[in-house]
C-alpha positions as CSV (number, residue, x, y, z in Angstrom):
1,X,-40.4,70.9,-62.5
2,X,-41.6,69.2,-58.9
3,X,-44.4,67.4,-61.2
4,X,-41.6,65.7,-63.0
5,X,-39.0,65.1,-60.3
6,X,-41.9,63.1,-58.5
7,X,-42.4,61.8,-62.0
8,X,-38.7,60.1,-62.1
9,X,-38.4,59.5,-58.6
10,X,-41.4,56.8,-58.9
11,X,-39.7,55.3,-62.2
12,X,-36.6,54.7,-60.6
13,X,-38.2,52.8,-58.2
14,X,-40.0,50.8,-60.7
15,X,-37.7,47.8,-61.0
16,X,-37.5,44.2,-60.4
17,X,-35.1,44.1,-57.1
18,X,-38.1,46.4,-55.6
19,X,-41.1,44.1,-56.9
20,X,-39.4,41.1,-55.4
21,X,-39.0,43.2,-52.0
22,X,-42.7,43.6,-52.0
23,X,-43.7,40.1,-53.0
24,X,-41.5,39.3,-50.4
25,X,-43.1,41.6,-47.6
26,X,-46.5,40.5,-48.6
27,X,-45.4,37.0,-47.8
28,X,-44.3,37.5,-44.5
29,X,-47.4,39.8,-43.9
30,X,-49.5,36.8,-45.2
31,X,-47.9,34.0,-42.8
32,X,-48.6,36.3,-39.9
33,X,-52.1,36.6,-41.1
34,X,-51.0,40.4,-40.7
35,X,-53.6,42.1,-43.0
36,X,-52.6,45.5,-43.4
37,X,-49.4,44.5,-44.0
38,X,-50.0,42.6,-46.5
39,X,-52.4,44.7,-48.6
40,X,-50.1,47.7,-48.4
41,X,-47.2,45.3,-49.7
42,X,-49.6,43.8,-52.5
43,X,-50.8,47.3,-53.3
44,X,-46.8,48.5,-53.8
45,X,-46.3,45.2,-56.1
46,X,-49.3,45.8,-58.1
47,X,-48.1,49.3,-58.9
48,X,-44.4,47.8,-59.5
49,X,-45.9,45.6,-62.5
50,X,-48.0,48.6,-63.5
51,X,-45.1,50.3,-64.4
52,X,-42.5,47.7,-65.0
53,X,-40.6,48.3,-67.9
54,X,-38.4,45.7,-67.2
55,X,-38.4,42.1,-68.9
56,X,-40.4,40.0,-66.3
57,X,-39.0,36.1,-66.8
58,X,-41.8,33.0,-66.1
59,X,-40.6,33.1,-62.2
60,X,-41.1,36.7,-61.4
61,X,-44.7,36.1,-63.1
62,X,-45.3,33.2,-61.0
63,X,-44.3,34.9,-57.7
64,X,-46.7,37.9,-58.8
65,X,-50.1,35.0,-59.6
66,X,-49.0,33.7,-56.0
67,X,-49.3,37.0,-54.5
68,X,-52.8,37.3,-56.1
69,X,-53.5,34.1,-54.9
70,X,-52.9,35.6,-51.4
71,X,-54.8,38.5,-51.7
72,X,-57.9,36.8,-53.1
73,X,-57.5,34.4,-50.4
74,X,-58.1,37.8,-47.6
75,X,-60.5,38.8,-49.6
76,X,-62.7,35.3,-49.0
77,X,-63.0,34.7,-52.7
78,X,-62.0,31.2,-53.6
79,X,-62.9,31.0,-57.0
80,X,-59.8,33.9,-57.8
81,X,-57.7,32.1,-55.7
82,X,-58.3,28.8,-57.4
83,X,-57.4,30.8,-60.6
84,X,-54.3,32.9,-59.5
85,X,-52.9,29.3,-58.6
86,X,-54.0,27.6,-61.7
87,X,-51.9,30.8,-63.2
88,X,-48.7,30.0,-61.6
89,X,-48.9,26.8,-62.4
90,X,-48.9,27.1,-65.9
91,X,-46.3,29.3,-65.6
92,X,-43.9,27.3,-63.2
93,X,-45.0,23.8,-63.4
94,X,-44.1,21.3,-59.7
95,X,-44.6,24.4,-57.5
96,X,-45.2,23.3,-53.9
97,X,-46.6,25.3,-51.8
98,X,-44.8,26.3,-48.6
99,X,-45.4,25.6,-45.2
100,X,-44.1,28.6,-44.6
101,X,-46.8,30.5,-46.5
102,X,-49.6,27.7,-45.8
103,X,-48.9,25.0,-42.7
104,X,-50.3,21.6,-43.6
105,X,-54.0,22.3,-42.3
106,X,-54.3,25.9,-42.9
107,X,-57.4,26.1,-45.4
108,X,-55.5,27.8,-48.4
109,X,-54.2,24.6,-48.8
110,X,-57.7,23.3,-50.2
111,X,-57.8,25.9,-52.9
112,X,-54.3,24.8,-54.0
113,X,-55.1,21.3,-53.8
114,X,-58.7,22.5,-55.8
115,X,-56.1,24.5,-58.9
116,X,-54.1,21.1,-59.3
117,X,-57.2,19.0,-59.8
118,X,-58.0,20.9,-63.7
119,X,-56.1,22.5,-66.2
120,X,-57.1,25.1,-68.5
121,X,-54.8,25.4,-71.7
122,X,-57.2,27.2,-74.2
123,X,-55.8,30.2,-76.0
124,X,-57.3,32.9,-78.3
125,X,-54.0,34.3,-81.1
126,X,-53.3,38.2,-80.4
127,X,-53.1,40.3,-83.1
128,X,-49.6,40.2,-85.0
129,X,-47.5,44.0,-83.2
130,X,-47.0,46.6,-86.1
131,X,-43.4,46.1,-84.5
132,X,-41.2,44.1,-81.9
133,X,-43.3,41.2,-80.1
134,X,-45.2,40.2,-76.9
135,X,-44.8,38.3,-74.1
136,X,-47.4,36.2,-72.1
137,X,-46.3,35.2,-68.1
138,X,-42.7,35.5,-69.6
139,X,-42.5,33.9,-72.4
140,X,-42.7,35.2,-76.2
141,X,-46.3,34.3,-77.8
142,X,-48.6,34.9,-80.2
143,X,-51.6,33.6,-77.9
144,X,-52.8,34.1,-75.0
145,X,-54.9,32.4,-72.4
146,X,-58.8,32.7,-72.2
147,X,-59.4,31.2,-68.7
148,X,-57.3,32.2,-66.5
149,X,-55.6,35.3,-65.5
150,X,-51.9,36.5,-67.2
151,X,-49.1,38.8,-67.1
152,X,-48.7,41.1,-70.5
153,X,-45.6,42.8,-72.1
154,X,-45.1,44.8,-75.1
155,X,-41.0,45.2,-76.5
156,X,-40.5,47.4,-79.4
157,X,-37.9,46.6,-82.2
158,X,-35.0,47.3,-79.8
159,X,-36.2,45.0,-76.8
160,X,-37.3,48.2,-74.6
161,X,-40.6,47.0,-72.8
162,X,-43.3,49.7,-73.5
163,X,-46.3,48.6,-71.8
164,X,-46.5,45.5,-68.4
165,X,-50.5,44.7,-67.4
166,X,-52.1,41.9,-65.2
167,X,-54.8,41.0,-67.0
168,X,-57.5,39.2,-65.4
169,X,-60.1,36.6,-66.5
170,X,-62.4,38.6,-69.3
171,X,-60.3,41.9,-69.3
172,X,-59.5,43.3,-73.0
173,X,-56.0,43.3,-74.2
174,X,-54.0,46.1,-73.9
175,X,-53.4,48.2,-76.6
176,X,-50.3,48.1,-78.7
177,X,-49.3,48.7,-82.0
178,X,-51.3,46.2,-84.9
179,X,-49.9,45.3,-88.2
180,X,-52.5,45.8,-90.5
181,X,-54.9,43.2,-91.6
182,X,-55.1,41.9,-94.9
183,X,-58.2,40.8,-96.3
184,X,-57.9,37.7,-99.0
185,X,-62.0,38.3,-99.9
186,X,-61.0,42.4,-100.9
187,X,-60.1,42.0,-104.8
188,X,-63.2,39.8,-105.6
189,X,-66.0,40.8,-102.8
190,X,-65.1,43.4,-101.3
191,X,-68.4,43.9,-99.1
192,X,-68.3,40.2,-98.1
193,X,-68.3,39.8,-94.3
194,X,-66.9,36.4,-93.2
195,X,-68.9,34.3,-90.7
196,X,-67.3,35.4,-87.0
197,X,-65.1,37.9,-88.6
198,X,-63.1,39.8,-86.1
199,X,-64.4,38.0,-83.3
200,X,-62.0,35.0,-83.3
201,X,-60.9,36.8,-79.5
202,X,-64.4,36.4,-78.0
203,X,-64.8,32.9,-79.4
204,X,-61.7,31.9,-77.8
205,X,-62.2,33.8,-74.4
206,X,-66.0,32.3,-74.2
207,X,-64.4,29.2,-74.2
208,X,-61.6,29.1,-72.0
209,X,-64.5,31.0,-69.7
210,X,-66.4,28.3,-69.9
211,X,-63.7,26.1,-69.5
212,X,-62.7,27.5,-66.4
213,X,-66.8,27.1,-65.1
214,X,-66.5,23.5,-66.0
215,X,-63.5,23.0,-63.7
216,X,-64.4,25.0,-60.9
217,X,-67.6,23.2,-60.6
218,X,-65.7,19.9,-60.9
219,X,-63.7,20.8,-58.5
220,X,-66.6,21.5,-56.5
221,X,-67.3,18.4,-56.6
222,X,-63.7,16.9,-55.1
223,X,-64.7,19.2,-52.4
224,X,-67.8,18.0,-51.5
225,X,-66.3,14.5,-51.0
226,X,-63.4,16.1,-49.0
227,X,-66.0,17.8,-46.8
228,X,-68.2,14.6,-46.1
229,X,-65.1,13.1,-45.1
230,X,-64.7,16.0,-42.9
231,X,-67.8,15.3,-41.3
232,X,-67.7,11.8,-40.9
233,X,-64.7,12.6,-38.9
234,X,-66.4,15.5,-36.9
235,X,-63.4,18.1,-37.8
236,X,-65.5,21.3,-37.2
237,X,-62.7,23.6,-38.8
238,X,-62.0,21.9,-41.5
239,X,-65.7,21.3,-42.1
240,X,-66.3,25.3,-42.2
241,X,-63.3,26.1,-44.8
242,X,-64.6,22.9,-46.9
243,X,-68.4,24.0,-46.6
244,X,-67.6,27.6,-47.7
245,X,-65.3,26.9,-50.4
246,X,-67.5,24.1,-52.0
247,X,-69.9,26.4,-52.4
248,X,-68.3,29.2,-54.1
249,X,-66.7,27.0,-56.4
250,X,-70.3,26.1,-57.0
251,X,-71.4,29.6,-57.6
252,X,-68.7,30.6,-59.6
253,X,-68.5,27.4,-61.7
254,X,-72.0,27.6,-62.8
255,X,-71.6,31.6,-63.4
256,X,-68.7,31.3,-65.3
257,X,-70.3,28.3,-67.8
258,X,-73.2,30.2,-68.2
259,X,-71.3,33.7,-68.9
260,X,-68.4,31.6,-71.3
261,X,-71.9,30.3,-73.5
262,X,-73.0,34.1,-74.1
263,X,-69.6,35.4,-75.0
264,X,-69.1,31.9,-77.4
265,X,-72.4,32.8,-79.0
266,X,-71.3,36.4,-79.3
267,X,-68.3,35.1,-81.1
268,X,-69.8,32.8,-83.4
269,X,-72.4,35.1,-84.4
């Protein structure tokens, strides 16, 4: 009986007025470069979309890739923050971001600058729901993005969202009811195996992967000019944030071409 009053009291707090209260929280945490602020507010909206069985629209989405932007950003790792931005882009194109969150100079400013400078628009088709449909950052699809990270939802036949995830670079799809498959080879080869067959997800996801490689090392690039600018001028801060973030765009670029070309040959064969 206390198991499942604690059980209700959590889902009644599951709901979008309290996800944009945390978003919201983190924020202000962030701006104050306030760190356990902002990672118990990040933690609170993370579980919020964990259990959200609300309809999330393209907006709410995009706050929640900011957030991870943010947190990826305390957690020195440039590459995800490149990406979480590249994600909220897609899914609310001509965002600026605030001086508010980020005063011109502040160094998370390069990494937004560095998620404007590629785009990454290659998808890999989700299998077809037994029932009721799917939505992708917001939005009803029948695809979903390889290279970058993306907001799930599951609605059955009456529009009642069954399962929210955050699913990051490489993660599996969560489960959800599949219609069956039919097989146009069954009635005159039956033990014919297409080429690929049933791998059409890790072809895609291999190469939006690599994708992504290719434009984080580009973007490594556009850095490295930024930071011999930098040191031309003899701007020591700005030539520590450019240094370190060149290279981990470096790093991750290269990791994530070479890791897209396994799971591409994986798919193919």
């Amino acid at each position: 009986m206390i198991l499942a009053l604690v059980v209700a009291a959590a889902q009644a707090s599951c709901d979008l007025p309290t996800l944009h209260d945390d978003i919201s929280t983190a924020e202000k945490a962030f701006a104050e470069m306030e760190s356990v602020g902002f990672s118990g507010a990040e933690e609170d909206a993370t579980s919020q979309i964990e259990c959200m069985q609300q309809p999330l629209t393209p907006i709410e989405v995009a706050s929640y890739h900011r957030l991870e932007a943010l947190r990826a950003f305390f957690d020195d790792d440039h590459s995800s923050v490149i990406l979480n931005f590249q994600a909220m882009l897609a899914t609310q194109p001509g965002y600026e971001l605030p001086e508010s969150i980020a005063p011109q100079g502040h160094p998370l400013r390069d990494d937004f600058q560095a998620a404007q400078q590629f785009t990454v628009n290659d998808t890999f088709p989700l299998d077809p729901p037994a029932s009721g449909w799917i939505t992708i950052d917001g939005k009803r699809a029948e695809a979903a993005p390889s290279g970058r990270p993306f907001v799930f939802q599951y609605f059955d036949d009456a529009g009642t969202v069954k399962h929210t995830a955050y699913v990051e670079v490489g993660r599996p799809i969560p489960d959800y009811p599949k219609a069956p498959k039919s097989d146009p080879n069954a009635s005159t080869n039956p033990t014919k195996t297409p080429k690929g067959g049933g791998s059409g997800a890790l072809l895609g996801t291999g190469i939006g992967v690599a994708a992504v490689g290719a434009g984080l090392y580009g973007a490594a690039f556009a850095m490295h000019s930024s930071y011999d600018k930098q040191v031309a001028a003899g701007n020591a801060d700005k030539i520590q944030s450019l240094h370190g973030t060149t290279n981990a765009l470096t790093i991750t670029g290269v990791g994530l071409l070479v890791a897209g070309a396994g799971v591409t040959v994986a798919g193919v064969f």
